[in-house]
C-alpha positions in Angstrom: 162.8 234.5 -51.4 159.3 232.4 -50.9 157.5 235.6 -52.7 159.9 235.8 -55.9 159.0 232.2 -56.5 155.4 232.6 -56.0 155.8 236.0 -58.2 157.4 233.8 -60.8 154.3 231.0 -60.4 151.8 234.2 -60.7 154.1 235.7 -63.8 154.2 231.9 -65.5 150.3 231.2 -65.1 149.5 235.2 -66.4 151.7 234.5 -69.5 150.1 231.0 -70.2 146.8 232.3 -69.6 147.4 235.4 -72.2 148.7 233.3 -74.6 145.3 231.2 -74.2 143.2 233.8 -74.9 145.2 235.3 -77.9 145.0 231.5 -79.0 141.2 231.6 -78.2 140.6 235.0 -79.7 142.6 234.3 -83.4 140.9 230.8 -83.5 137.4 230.5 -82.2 137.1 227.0 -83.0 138.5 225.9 -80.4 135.9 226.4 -78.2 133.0 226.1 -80.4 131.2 223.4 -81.6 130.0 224.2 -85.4 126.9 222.8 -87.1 128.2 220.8 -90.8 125.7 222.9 -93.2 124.4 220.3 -95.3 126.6 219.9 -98.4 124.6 217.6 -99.6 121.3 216.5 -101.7 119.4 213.3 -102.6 117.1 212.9 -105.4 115.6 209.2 -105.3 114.0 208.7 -108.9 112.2 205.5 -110.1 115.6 203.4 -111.4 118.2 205.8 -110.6 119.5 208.0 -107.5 120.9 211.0 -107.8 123.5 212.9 -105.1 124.3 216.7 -105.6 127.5 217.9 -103.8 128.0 221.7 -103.2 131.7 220.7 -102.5 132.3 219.2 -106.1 129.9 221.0 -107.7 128.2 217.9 -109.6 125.8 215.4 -109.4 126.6 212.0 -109.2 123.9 208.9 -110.3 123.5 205.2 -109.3 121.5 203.3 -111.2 119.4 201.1 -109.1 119.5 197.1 -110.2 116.5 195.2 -111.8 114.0 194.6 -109.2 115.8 197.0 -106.7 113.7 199.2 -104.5 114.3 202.1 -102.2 113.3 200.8 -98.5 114.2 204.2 -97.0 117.0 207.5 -97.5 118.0 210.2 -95.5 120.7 213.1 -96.2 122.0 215.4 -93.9 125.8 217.7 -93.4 128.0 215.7 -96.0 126.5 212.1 -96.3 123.6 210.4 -98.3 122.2 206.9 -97.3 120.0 205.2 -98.9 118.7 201.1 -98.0 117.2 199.0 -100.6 115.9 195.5 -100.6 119.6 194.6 -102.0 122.3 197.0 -100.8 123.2 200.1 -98.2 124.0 202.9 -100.3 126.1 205.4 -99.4 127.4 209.0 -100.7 129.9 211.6 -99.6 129.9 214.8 -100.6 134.2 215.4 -99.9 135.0 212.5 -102.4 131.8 213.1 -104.5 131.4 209.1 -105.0 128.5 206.4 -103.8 129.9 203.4 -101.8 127.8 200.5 -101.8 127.4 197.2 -99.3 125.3 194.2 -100.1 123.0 193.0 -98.0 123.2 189.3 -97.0 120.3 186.6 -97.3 117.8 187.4 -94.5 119.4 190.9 -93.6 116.9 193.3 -92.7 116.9 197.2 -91.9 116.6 198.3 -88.4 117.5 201.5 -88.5 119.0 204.5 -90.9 121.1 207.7 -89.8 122.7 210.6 -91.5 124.1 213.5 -89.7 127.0 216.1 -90.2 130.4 214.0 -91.4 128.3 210.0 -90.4 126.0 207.9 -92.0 124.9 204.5 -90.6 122.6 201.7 -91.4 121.6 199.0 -88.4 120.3 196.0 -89.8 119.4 192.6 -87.6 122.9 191.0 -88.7 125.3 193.9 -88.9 125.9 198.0 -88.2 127.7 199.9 -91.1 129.2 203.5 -90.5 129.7 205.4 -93.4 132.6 208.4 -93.2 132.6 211.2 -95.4 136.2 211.8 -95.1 136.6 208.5 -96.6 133.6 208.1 -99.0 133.5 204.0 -97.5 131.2 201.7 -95.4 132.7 200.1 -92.4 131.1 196.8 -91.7 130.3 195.3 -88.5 129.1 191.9 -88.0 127.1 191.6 -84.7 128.3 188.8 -82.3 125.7 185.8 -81.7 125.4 185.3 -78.0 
């Protein structure tokens, strides 16, 4: 009787391990991690920026404001960020728009990102994380310790 139910055990764990591997087979994904292929392109011109999807097929522009200058830009996967002296720019190449946050008196860059689905700007005051999923920058203030 003890060997039926260890049979059973062995039978159970054979049919859950075949159905992994069918499931591993038919959908590779699952174990692999893939690279975002950049979706995305950034032209920075004199008074206007200009973001090329491969998803939607277009360029979008942004004109930049009077007295507005480009501090730094990257692009990578599916995101474009660009800094200037008066906002963080961002753009997503899934909703095809620019999202835009001002910067506050005194707020300085620290640091700039782009990668795969992320952007991100770190400035002395605050960290913003741009999606592409959602085309929006998510502010957060830094706590004063």
């Amino acid at each position: 009787m003890v060997l039926r139910i260890v049979g059973r055990k062995r039978e159970k764990r054979g049919r859950a391990g075949m159905i992994l591997l069918i499931g591993l087979i038919l959908f590779p994904s699952l174990i692999s991690c893939e690279e975002v292929v950049d979706e995305v392109y950034l032209l920075v011109r004199e008074r206007e920026l200009l973001a090329f999807s491969s998803m939607g097929n277009r360029w979008a522009a942004l004109h930049l404001r009077s007295g507005e200058k480009v501090l730094e830009s990257k692009y990578a996967g599916r995101v474009a960020v660009v800094v200037t002296n008066l906002r963080a720019l961002g753009f997503s190449a899934l909703t095809n728009q620019w999202a835009e946050e001002k910067l506050m008196v005194g707020e300085s860059m620290v640091a700039l990102e782009a990668e795969g689905n992320v952007g991100a700007v770190v400035t002395n005051l605050r960290a913003f994380g741009l999606s592409a999923a959602t085309g929006r920058w998510i502010p957060r203030r830094f706590e004063l310790k």
